[in-house]
C-alpha positions as CSV (number, residue, x, y, z in Angstrom):
1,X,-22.6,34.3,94.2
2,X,-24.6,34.1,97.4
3,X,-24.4,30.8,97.7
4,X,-20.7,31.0,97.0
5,X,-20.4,32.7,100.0
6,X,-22.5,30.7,101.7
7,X,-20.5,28.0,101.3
8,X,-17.2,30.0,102.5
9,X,-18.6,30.7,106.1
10,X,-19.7,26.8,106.3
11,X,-16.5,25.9,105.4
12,X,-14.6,28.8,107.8
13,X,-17.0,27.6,110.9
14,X,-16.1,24.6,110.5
15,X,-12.4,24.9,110.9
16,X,-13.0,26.8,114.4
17,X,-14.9,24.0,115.8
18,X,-12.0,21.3,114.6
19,X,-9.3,23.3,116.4
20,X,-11.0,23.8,119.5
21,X,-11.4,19.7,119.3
22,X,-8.0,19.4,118.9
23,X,-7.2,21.6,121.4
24,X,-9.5,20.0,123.6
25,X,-8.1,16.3,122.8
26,X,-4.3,17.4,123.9
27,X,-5.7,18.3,127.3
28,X,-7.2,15.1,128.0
29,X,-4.4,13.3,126.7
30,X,-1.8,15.2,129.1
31,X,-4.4,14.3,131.7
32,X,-4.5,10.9,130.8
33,X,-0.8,10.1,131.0
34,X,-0.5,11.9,134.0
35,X,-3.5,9.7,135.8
36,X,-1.4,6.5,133.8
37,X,1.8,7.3,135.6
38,X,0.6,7.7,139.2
39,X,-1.4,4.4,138.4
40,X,1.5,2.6,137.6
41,X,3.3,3.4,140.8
42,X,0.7,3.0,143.3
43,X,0.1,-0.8,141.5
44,X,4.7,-0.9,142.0
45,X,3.8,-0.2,145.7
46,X,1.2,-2.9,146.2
47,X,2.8,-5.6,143.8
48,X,6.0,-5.3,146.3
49,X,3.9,-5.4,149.2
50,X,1.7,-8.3,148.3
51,X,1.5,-11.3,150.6
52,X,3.6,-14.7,149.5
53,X,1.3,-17.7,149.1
54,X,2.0,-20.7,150.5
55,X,3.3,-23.6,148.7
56,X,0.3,-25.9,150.2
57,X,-2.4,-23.4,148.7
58,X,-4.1,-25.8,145.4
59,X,-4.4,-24.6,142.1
60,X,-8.3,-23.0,141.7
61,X,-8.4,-25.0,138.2
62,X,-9.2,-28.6,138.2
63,X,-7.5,-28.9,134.6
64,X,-3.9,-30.2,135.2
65,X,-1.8,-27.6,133.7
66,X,-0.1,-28.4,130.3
67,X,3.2,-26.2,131.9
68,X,3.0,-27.2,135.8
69,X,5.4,-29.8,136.6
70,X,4.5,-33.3,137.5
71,X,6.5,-35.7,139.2
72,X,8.5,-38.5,136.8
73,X,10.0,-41.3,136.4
74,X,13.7,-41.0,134.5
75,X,12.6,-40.5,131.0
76,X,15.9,-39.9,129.7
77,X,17.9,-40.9,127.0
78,X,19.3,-44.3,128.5
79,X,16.8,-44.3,130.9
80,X,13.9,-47.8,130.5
81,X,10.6,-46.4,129.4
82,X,8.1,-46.0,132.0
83,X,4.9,-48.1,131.8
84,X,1.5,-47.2,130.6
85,X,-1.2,-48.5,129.8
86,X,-3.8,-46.8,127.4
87,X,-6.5,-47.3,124.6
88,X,-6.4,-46.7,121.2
89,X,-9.0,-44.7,119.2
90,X,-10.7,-48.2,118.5
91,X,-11.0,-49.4,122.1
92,X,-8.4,-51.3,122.2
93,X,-6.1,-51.6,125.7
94,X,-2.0,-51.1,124.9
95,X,0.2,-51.6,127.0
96,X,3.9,-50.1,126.6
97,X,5.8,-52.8,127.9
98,X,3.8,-56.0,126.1
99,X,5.5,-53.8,123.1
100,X,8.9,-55.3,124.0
101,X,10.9,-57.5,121.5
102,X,10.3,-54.9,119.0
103,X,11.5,-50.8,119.0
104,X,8.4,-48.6,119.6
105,X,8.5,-45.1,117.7
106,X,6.4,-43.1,120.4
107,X,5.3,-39.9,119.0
108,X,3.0,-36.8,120.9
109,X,0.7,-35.1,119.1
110,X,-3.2,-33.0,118.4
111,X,-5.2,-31.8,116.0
112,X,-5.1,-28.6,116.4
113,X,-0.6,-28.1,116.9
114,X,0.6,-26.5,113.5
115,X,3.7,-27.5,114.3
116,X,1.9,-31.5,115.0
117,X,1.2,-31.2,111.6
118,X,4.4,-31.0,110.3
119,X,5.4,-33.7,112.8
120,X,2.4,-36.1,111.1
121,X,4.3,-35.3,107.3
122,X,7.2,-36.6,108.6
123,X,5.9,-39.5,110.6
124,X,4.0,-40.8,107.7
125,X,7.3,-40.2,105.5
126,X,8.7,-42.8,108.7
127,X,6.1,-45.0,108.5
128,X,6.1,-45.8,104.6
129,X,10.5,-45.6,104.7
130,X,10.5,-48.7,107.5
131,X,6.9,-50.2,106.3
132,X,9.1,-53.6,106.1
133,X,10.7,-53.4,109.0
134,X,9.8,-54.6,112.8
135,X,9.3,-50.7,113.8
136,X,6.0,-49.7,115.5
137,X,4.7,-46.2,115.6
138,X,2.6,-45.3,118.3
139,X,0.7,-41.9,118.4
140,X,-0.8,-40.4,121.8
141,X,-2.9,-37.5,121.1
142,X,-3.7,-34.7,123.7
143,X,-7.2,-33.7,121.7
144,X,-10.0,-32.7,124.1
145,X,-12.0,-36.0,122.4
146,X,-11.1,-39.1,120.2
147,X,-13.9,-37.7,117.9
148,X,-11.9,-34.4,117.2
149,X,-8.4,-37.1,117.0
150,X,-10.1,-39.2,115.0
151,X,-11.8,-37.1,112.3
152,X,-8.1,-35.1,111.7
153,X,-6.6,-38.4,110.8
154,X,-9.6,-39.5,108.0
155,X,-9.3,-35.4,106.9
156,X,-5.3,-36.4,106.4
157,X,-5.7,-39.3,104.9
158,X,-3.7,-41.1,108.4
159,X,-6.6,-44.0,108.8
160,X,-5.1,-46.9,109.9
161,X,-2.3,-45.5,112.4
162,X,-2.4,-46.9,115.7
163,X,-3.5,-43.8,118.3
164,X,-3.6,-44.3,121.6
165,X,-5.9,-41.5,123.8
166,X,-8.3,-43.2,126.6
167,X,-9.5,-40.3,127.9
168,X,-7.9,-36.6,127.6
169,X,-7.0,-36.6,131.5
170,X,-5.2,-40.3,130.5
171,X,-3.4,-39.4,127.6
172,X,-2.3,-36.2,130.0
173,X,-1.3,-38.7,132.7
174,X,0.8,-39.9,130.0
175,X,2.5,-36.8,129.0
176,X,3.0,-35.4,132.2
177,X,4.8,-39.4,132.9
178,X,7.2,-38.9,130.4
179,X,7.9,-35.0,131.4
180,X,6.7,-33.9,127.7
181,X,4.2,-31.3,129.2
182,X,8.2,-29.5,129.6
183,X,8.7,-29.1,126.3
184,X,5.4,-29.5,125.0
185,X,4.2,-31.4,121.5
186,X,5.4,-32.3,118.8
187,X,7.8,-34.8,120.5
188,X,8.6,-38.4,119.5
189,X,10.5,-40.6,121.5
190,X,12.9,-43.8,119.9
191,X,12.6,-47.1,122.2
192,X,14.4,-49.9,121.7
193,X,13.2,-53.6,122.1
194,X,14.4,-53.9,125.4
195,X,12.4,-50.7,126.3
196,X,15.0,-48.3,126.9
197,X,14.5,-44.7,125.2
198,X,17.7,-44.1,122.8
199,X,16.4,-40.9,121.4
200,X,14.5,-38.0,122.0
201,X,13.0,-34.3,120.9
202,X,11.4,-31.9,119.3
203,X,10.3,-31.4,115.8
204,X,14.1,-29.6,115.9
205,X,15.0,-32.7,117.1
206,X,13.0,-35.0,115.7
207,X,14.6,-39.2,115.9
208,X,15.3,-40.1,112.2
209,X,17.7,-42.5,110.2
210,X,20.7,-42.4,112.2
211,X,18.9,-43.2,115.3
212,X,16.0,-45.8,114.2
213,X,18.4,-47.9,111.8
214,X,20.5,-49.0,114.9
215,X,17.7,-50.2,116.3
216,X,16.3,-52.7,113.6
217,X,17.4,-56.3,113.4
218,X,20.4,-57.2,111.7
219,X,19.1,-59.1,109.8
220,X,16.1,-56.5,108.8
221,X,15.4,-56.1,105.2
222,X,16.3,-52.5,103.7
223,X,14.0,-50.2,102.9
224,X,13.9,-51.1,99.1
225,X,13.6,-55.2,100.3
226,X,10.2,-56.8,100.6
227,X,9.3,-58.6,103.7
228,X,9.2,-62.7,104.1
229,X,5.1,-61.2,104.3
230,X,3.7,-59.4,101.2
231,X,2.0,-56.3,101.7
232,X,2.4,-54.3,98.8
233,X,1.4,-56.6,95.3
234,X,3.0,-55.0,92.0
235,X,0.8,-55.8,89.2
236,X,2.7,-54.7,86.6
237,X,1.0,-52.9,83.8
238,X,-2.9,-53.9,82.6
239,X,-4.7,-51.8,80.3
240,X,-7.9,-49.8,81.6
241,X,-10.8,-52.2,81.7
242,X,-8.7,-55.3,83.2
243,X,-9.8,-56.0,86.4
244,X,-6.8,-57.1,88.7
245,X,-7.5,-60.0,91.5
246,X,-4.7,-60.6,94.1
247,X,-5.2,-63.0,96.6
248,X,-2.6,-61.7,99.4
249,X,-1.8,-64.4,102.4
250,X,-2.1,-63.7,105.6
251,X,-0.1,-66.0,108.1
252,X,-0.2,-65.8,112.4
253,X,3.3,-65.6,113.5
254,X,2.1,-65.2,116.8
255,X,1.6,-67.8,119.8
256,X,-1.4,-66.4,120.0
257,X,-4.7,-66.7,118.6
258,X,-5.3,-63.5,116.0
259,X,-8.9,-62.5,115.8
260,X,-10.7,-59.8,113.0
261,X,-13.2,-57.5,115.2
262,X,-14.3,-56.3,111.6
263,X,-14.7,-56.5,107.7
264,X,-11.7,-55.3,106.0
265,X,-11.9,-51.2,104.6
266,X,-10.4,-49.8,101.7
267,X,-10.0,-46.1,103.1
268,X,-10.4,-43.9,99.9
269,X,-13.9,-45.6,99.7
270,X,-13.2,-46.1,95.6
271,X,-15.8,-48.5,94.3
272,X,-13.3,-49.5,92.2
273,X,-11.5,-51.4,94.7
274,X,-13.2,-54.0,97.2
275,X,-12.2,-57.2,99.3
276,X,-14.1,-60.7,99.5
277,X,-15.3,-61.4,102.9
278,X,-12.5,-62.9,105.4
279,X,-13.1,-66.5,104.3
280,X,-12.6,-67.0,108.8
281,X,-13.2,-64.4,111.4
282,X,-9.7,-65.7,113.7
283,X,-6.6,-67.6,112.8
284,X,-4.8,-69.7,115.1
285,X,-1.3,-69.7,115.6
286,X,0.7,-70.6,112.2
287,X,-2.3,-70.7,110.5
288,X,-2.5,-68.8,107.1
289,X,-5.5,-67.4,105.1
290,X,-5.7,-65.4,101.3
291,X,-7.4,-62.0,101.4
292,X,-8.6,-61.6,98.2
293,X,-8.2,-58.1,96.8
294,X,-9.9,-57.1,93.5
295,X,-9.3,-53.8,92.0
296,X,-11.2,-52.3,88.9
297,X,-9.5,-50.6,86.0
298,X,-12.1,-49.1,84.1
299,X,-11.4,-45.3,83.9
300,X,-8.1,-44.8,84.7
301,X,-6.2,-45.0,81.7
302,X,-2.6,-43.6,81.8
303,X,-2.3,-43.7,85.8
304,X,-0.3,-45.0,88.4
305,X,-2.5,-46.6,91.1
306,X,-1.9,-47.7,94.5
307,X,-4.9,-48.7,96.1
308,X,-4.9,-49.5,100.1
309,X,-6.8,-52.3,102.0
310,X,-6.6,-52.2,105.3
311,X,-7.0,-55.4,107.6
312,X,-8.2,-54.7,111.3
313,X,-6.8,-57.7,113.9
314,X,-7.0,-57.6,117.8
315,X,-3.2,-57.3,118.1
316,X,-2.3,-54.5,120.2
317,X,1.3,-54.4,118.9
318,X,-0.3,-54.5,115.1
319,X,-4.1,-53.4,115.0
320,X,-4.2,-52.6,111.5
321,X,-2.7,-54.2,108.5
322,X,-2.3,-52.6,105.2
323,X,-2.1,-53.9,101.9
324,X,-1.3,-52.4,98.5
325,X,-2.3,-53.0,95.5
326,X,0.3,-50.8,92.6
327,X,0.8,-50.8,89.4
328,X,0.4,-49.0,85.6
329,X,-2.9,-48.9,83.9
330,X,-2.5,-47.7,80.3
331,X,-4.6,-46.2,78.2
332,X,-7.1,-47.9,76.2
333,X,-6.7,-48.0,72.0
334,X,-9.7,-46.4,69.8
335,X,-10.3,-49.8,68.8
336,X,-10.7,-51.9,72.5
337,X,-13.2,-51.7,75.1
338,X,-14.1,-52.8,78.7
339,X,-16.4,-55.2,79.3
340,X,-17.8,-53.0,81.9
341,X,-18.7,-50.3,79.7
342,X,-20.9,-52.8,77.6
343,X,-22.4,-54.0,80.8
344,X,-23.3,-50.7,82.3
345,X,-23.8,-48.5,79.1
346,X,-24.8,-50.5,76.2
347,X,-25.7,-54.0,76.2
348,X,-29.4,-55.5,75.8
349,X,-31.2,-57.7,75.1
350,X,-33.7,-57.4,71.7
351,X,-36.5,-60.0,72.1
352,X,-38.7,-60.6,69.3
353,X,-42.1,-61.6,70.5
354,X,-43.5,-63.1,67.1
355,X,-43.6,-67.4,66.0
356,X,-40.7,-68.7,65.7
357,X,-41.6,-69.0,61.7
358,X,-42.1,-65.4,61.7
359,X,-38.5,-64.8,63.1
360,X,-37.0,-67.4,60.9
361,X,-38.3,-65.5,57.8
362,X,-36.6,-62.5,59.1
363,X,-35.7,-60.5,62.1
364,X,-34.2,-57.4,63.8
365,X,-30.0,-58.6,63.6
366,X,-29.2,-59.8,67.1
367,X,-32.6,-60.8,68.2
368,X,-33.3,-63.8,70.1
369,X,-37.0,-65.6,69.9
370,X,-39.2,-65.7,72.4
371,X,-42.4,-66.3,71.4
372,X,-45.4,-64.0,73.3
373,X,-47.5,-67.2,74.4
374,X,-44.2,-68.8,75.7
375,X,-43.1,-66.0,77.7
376,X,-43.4,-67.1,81.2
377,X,-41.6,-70.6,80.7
378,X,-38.2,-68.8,79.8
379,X,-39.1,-66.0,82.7
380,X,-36.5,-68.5,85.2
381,X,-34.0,-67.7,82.1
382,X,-34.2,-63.9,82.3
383,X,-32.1,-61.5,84.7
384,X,-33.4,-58.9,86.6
385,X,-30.3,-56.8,85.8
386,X,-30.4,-57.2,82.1
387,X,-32.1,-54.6,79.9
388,X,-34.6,-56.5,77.7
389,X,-36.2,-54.5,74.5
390,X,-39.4,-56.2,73.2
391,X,-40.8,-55.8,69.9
392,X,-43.4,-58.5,68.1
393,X,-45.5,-57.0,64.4
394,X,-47.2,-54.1,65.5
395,X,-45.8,-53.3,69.5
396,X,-49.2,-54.5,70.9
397,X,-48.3,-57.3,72.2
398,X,-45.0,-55.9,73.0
399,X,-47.0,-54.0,75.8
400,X,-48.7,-57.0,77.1
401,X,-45.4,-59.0,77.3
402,X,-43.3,-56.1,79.2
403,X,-46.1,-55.7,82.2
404,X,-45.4,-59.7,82.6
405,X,-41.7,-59.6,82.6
406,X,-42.0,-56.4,85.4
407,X,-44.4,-57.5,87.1
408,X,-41.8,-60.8,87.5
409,X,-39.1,-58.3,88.8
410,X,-37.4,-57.7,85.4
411,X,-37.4,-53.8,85.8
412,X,-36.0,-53.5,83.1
413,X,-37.8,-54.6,80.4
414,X,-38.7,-51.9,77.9
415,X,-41.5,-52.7,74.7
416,X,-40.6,-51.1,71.6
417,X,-43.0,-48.7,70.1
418,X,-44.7,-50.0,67.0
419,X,-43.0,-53.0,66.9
420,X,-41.4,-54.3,63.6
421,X,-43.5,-52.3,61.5
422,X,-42.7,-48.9,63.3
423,X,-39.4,-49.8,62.8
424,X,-39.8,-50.7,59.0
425,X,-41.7,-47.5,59.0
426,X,-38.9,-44.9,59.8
427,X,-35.9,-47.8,58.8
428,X,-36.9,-50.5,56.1
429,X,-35.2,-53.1,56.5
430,X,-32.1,-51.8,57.7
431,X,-30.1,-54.5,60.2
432,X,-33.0,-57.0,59.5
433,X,-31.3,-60.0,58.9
434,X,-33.4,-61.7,55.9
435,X,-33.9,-66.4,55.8
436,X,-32.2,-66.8,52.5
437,X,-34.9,-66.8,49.4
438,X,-37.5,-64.1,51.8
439,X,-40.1,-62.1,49.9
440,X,-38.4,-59.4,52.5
441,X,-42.4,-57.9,52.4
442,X,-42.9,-55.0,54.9
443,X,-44.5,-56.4,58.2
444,X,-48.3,-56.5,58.5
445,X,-50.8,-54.2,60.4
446,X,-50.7,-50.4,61.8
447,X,-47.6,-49.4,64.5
448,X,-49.1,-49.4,67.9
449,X,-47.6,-46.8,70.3
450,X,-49.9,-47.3,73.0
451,X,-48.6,-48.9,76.3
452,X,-44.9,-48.7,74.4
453,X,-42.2,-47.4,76.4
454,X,-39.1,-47.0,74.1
455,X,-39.0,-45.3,70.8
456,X,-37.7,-46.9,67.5
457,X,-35.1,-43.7,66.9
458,X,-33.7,-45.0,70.5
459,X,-32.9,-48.3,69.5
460,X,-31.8,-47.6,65.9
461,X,-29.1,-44.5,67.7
462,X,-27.8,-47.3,70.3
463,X,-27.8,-50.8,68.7
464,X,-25.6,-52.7,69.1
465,X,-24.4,-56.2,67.0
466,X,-22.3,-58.5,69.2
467,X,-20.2,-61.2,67.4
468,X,-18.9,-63.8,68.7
469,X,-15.5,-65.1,66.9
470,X,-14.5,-68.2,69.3
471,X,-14.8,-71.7,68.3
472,X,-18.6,-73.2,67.4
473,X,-18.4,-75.8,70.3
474,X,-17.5,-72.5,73.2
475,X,-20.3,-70.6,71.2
476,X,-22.8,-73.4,71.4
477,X,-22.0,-74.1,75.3
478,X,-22.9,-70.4,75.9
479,X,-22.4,-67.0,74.6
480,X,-23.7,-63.4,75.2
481,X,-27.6,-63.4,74.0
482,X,-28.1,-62.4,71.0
483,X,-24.8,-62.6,69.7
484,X,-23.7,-64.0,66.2
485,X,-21.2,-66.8,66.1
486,X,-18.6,-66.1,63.1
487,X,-15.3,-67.2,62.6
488,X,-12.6,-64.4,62.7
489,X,-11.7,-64.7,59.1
490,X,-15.8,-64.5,58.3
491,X,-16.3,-60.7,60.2
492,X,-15.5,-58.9,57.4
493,X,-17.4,-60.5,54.9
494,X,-20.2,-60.7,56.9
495,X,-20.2,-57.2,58.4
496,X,-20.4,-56.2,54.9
497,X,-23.4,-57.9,54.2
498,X,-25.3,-57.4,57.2
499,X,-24.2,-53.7,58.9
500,X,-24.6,-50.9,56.0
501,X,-21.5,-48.9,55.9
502,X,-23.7,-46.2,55.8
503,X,-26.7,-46.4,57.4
504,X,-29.8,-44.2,57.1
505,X,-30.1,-41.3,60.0
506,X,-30.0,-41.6,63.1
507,X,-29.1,-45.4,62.7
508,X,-25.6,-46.1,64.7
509,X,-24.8,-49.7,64.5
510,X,-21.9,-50.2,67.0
511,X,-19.9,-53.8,66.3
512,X,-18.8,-55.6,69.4
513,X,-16.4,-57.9,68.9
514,X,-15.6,-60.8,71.7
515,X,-13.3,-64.0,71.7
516,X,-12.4,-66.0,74.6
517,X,-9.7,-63.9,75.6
518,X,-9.3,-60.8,73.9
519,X,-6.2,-62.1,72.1
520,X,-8.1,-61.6,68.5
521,X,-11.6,-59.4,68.7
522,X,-9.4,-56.3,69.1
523,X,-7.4,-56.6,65.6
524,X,-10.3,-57.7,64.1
525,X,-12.2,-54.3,65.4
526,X,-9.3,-52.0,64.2
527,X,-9.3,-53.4,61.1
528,X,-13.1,-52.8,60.8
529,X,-12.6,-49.4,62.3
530,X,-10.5,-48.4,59.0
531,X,-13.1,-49.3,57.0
532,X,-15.4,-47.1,58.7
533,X,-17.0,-49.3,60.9
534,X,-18.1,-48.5,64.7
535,X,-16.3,-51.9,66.3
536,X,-14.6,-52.5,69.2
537,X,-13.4,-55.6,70.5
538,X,-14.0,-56.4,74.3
539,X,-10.6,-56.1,76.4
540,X,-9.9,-59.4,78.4
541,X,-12.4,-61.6,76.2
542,X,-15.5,-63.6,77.7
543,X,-12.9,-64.3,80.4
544,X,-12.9,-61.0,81.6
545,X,-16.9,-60.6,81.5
546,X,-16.6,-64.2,84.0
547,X,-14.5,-62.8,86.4
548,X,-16.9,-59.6,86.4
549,X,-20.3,-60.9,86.5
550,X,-19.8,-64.9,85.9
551,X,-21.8,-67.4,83.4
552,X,-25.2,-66.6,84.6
553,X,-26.2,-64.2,81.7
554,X,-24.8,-66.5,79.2
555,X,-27.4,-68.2,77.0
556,X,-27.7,-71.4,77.4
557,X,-28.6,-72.5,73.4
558,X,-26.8,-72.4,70.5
């Protein structure tokens, strides 16, 4: 109870003090409007009563003013475009009126205008519309830098778009010349070959179809016409792990010679897209050249792709050409494969280390011979991007072998631990591929792990058996190392023999199937693949593994 009551004076006190605050806050508040309204007049009195400046007196700021008037030529519609001259983001000097012969789409803009960006949408929508036509768009940014212009146009994906800036006070000089500093940015302005501005405005008012079309040739292609030039290649449809080469031709229409300041640059940076080197670094006039254009399918299965190039020249009127490669990839079937992936993911090279009578008796399937003490005459035969897996009776002199091959450069040579016997020891003779008549004995001596860097349950999870169904004579002139030569109406009967359908575990026999041009190892796969075989059959053939990584892996003996 006492502390009940306690509680009920706090509580009472308290209201007293929170009235008299109130009370307190009213006064200074009828105090404070009264102090507001005589301030207000006496600043009426002096405002009315402050002295006129005159029109002489400069402007304190250096800065032009974005708002101030400037003096200008006409810029009206009707009215010849005045001249400037300005660089582009690259360094490049444009001048308007060496423009002429051709309509010019000028357009204002900067990075940091919300309204520019809406402008940019519909210029780009502009640019691809009349990419075939004799229309050139020219940007002028007002950005404080070209650093700050050009990192907004790689953030939007606008590389490649000629963008004229100088210095901010020129580009200003510019704006102020054509009176846009009245209306302010966005603003585009239509000119038409002889240099006279038909159209005009803001992003209300932005130039579109009715006023560009006019402007083009007569004899200009439509929008949905390709030009005399190609630019854009339509590869049809390819299935995901074909790689696509265009060669596009490039031909100097000027009467002027047409240099390349640099390489070209595919601007999404996919590695699946790159360009041969410009095969000459200028073109005279009427002179032609192919820009070869190679674009990797691996990996996108059941996509539409366009993939850009872009082409950089010393032409002011056209800095920067662009060319598209389009088309359908489509998915790949359970039973086909890229040569890439076997390149990148799976493919190697088993070595066996032993006499050649030793491997004759019998040997791990898809070996090739290489006997220890002959090593380092087939080292020029080797490839330092190959992945080589060495194995002899025991993995002793597996070791001794591998520090030879890396000590050549071949990084990637890996020795087997315990040799053949290590893998008898966890395998038998699972995928040992027996002379006819062999005692088929288990290999001699103890497994040796020391100095061995892969393990047997490595190789028995990823090996792979590559077949080879073209004609003896292609096999015998060179073939995929360690591959088996077969006919295609053999593979079945000789799968059987050879690959267990069911293997011990942890063995995972996959069955690559190649040809010279993928037109049979991929029914031959899907017909092993209902019988419960891991095959595939490589997409594109031999053919395709040329045009990837050419002959050079290829061994050399039948």
């Amino acid at each position: 109870m006492a502390t009940g009551k306690k509680k009920s004076k706090k509580k009472a006190g308290s209201k007293g003090r929170a009235e008299q605050r109130r009370r307190r806050l009213r006064q200074w508040t009828i105090l404070g409007a009264g102090v507001l309204v005589v301030g207000i007049a006496v600043g009426l009195v002096l405002w009315l009563d402050r002295p006129t400046p005159t029109p002489d007196v400069p402007d304190p700021d250096p800065t032009p003013s974005l708002l101030q008037p400037q003096p200008a030529a006409d810029t009206g519609v009707g009215a010849v475009a005045p001249d400037f001259t300005l660089e582009s983001l690259d360094g490049v000097p444009v001048t308007l009126s060496a423009l002429r012969g051709r309509p010019v789409f000028l357009y204002f803009w900067e990075s940091t205008c919300p309204e520019c960006a809406r402008a940019m949408v519909r210029v780009a929508e502009q640019q691809e519309l009349y990419a075939d036509h004799d229309l050139l768009f020219v940007g002028i940014t007002s950005d404080r830098s070209a650093e700050a212009a050009s990192a907004y146009l790689e953030d939007k994906g606008y590389e490649g778009w000629l963008t004229l800036y100088g210095s901010f006070d020129e580009a200003m000089d510019v704006v102020r010349l054509f009176e846009v500093d009245k209306t302010w940015i966005p603003h585009a302005i239509l000119i038409d070959a002889e240099g006279v501005i038909r159209a005009r405005g803001g992003l209300a008012t932005w130039p579109d179809t009715e006023d560009i079309e006019p402007l083009l040739p007569s004899d200009a292609p439509s929008p949905d016409e390709n030009p005399s030039e190609e630019k854009v290649h339509d590869f049809g449809a390819v299935t995901d792990g074909i790689k696509v080469i265009h060669p596009f031709v490039l031909t100097n229409t000027s009467d002027r010679t047409l240099s390349f300041p640099r390489a070209p640059h595919v601007p999404d940076l996919c590695p699946c897209t790159s360009v041969d080197p410009l095969p000459q670094d200028a073109l005279e006039p009427g002179a032609s050249m192919e820009i070869v254009v190679r674009f990797d399918s691996t990996g996108y299965g059941g996509q539409h792709v366009e993939e850009l190039v872009e082409v950089y020249t010393d032409d002011p009127a056209l800095p920067v050409r662009t060319l598209v490669l389009a088309g359908e990839v489509l998915p790949r079937e359970p039973h086909e494969d890229a040569a890439a992936n076997l390149y990148k993911y799976e493919f190697h090279v088993l070595v066996d280390l032993r006499s050649p009578e030793a491997y004759t008796e019998g040997h791990l399937l898809g070996a090739v011979s290489l006997p220890l003490d002959e090593i380092e005459s087939w080292l020029p035969e080797l490839h330092a991007d190959l992945f080589y897996l060495l194995y002899d009776e025991t993995g002793e002199g597996a070791a001794l072998a591998r520090q030879k091959l890396r000590d050549a450069g071949l990084r990637g040579a890996q020795a087997i631990a315990g040799g053949l016997a290590g893998w008898w020891a966890a395998y038998g003779d699972t995928l040992v591929r027996w002379a006819p008549g062999a005692d088929r004995a288990a290999p001699e001596g103890q497994p040796v792990t020391a100095g061995a860097t892969y393990d047997v349950s490595r190789l028995a999870a990823d090996y792979i058996v590559a077949l080879d169904l073209r004609p003896r004579e292609d096999f015998a002139a060179g073939h995929l190392p360690g591959s088996v030569h077969l006919d295609p109406d053999e593979a079945r009967a000789w799968i059987e023999t050879h690959v267990p359908r069911d293997p011990p575990e942890g063995v995972r026999p996959r069955i690559w199937l190649v040809d010279a041009d993928g037109s049979i190892s991929p029914d031959v796969a899907k017909a092993l693949r209902e019988e419960g075989y891991d095959a595939v059959g490589m997409l594109g053939g031999l053919a395709e593994w040329t045009v990837r990584y050419g002959t050079r892996h290829f061994w050399p003996h039948p």
